[in-house]
Structures are given as structure tokens and as C-alpha cells.
C-alpha positions as CSV (number, residue, x, y, z in Angstrom):
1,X,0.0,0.0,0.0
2,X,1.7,3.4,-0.8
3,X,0.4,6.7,-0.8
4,X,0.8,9.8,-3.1
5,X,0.9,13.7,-1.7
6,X,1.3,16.1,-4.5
7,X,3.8,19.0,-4.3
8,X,4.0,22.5,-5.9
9,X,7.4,24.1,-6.2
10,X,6.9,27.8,-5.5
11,X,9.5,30.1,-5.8
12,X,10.8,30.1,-1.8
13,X,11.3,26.7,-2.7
14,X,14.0,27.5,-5.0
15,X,17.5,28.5,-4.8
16,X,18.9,31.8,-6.8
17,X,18.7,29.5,-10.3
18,X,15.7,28.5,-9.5
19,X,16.4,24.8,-8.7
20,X,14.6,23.6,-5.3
21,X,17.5,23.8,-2.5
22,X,18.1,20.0,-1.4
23,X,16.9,21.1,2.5
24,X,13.1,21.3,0.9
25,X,13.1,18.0,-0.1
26,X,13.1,17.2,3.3
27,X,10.1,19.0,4.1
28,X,8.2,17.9,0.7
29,X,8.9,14.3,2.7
30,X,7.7,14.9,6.0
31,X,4.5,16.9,4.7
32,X,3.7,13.1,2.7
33,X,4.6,11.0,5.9
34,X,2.0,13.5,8.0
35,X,-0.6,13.4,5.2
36,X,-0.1,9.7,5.0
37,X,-0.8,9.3,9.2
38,X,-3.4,11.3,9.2
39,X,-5.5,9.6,6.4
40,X,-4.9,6.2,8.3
41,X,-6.4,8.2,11.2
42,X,-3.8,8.4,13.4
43,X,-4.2,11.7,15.0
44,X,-0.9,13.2,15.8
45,X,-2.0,15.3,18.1
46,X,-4.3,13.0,20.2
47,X,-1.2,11.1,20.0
48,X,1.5,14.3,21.6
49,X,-1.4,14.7,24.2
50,X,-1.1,10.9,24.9
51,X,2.6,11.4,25.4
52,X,3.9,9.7,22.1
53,X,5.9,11.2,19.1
54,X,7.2,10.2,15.9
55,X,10.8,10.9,15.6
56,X,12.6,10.7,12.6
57,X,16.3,8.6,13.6
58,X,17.5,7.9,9.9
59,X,17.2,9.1,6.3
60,X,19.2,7.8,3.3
61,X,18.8,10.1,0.5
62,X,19.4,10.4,-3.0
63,X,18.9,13.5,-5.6
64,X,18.4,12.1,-9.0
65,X,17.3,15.2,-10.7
66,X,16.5,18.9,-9.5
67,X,13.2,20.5,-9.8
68,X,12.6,23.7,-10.4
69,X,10.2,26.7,-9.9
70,X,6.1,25.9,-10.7
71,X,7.0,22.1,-11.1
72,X,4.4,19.6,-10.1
73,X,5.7,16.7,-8.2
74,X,3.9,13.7,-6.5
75,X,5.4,12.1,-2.8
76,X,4.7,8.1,-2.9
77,X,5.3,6.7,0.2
78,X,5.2,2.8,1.2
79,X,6.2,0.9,4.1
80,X,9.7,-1.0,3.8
81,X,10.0,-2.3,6.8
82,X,8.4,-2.5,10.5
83,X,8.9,-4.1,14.1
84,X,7.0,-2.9,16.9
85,X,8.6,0.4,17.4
86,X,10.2,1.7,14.0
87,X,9.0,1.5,10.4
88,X,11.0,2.1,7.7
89,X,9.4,4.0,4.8
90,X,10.7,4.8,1.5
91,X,9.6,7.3,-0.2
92,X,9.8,9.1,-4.3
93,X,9.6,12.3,-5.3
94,X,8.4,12.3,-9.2
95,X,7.7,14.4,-11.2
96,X,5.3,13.2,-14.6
97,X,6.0,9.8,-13.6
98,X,10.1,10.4,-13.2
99,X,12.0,9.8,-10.0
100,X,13.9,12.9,-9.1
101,X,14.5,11.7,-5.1
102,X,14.6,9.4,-3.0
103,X,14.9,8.6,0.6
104,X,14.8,5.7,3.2
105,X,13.7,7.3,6.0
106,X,13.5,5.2,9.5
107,X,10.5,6.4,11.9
108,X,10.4,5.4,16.0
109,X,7.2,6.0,17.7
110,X,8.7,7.7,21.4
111,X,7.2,8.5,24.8
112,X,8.0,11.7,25.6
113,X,10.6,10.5,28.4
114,X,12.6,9.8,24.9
115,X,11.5,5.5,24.8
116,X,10.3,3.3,22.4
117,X,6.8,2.6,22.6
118,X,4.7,0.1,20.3
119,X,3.7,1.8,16.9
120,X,-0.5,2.9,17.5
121,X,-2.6,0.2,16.3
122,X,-3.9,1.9,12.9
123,X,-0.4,1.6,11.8
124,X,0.7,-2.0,12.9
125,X,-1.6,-3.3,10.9
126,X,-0.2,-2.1,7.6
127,X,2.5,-4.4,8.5
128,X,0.7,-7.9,8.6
């Protein structure tokens, strides 16, 4: 199961030759992963209140290609890999159907005294 999150390069995107800096890429990423919770229905918030975060402890990544200003680009992301408190997601940036990034990124679900906790339900099933 992957999900797509598209992605409009505007112009605060870009560096001075209007190529996205490599930093947004990043951000294009996370915006996806948080999309991608949310329409599983894992509230992030009710989550924080509960005393559990995501944390982000690893991401692999690879620029194939730059974008640049106006582009349209889509954000697929599918699991990889999980165990009870870490998934492993990878995740494209396209755009019209080309891969431009990549990235492997490693998620942990934390209490907020900094420990691994069991990933919430709605996501552990994904995984069967």
C-alpha cells in the first residue's frame, strides 16, 4: 500500500537558479509521511497529548534530478520495513511519472521520556 501527496514548487522553494534547495526536499517528505498518518487516522496530536511522538532517527537520500520553480511533483510513500517500534518508509519524489529523489527514512514512535513505545494500532496493521 503506498500513498501519493502532491507538491507545488513555488518560488521560496528555489534557490537563486531557480532549482529547489536540497533542505526542501526534506520537508516535501515529511509533509507526505504526516498526510499519510493522518488519512490512516492516526491523529498526531491526540497522539502528543497521549505522550507519544514520531521521531525521525534515519534518512538515506538520493537527488536524482533537480526541480525547479512551478513544477508539479507527487510524494509516494510505502512501508519497507516495520517491528514494533520503528517502520522504515521509502519514499519518491516524481515528477510526470520520473523519480527525481529518494529517501529511506526510519521512523520510532517515542514516549515523551525519549523511549520506544509500540507503533498505534492503525499503523501495525499495515504491517501484517
Amino acid at each position: 500500500m503506498s500513498h501519493k501527496f502532491p507538491v507545488r514548487v513555488y518560488y521560496e522553494d528555489t534557490d537563486m537558479g531557480g532549482v529547489v534547495y536540497h533542505a526542501n526536499y526534506l520537508r516535501y517528505i515529511e509533509r507526505a509521511r504526516s498526510d499519510w498518518v493522518r488519512a490512516l487516522g492516526n491523529d498526531q496530536n491526540a497522539m502528543r497529548d497521549a505522550g507519544f511522538v514520531w521521531v525521525v532517527r534515519r534518512v538515506e537520500a538520493d537527488y536524482l534530478a533537480a526541480a525547479r520553480f512551478d513544477d508539479e511533483l507527487v510524494v509516494e510513500t510505502a512501508i519497507a520495513e516495520m517491528s514494533g517500534a520503528r517502520m522504515v518508509l521509502d519514499q519518491v519524489v516524481s515528477r510526470e511519472g520520473d523519480a527525481i529523489f529518494r529517501a529511506r527514512v526510519t521512523v520510532v514512535c517515542m514516549s515523551q521520556s525519549g523511549r520506544p513505545v509500540r507503533l498505534p494500532a492503525e499503523i501495525r496493521v499495515l504491517g501484517k
